[in-house]
N, C-alpha and C positions, 0 to 999 in steps of 0.2 A: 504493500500500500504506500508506505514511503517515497518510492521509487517513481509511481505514479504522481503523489507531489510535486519532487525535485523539478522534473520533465516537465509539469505544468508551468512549474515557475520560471522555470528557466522560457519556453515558447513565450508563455505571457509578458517577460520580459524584454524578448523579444518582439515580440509585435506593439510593444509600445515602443520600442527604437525604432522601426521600421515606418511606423505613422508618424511620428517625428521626424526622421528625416526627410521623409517625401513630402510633410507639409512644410520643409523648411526649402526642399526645391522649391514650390511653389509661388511660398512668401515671401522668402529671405527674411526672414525675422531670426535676427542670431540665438537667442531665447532656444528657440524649438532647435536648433545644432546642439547647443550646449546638451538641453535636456535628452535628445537621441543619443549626444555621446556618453552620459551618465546611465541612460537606460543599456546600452551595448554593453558598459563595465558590470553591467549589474547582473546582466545575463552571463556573461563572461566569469561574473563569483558566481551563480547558479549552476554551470558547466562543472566548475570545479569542486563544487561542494557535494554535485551527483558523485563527480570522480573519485572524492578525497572519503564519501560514507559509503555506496554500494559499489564501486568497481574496484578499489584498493584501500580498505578500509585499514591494513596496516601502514599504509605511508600515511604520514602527515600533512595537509598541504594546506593550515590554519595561516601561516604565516603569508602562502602567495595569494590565498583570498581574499584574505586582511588587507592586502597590499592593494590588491585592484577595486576591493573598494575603497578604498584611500584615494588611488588615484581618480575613482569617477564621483567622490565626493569632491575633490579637488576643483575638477571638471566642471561641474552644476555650480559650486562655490564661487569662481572663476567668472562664468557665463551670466552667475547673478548680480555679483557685485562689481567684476574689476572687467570686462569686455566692453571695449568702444560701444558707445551707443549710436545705434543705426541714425542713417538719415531719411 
């Protein structure tokens, strides 16, 4: 059942990145970049947290998930406060 989660999160993660960045084709509103490129990190620690509990639950892999969300918090943090505002 678990397993079944992980997979959800991880796609639903993903198709919010995916709606994000195609409405940032669209608009260009840097906002909706930022938040796709947040959303892809997110799925990207979803991927590895499937990997790090049901495919090799003897490695560790706390440390490089930690890391990518760090960096797609960074990201979103970035895009909110310190990204040129459009014209």
């Amino acid at each position: 059942m678990e397993t079944i989660v992980y997979v959800l999160c991880a796609v639903t993660a993903f198709a919010c990145c995916a709606l994000l960045i195609r409405a940032y084709g669209h608009r260009h509103v840097a906002l909706l970049l930022w938040c796709g490129l947040f959303f892809l990190a997110l799925t990207a620690e979803n991927i590895l947290l499937f990997i790090d509990v049901i495919v090799v639950p003897r490695t560790d892999l706390t440390v490089l998930r930690r890391g990518i969300a760090l960096i797609g918090t960074l990201l979103l943090l970035y895009g909110l406060i310190g990204s040129p505002k459009a014209q």
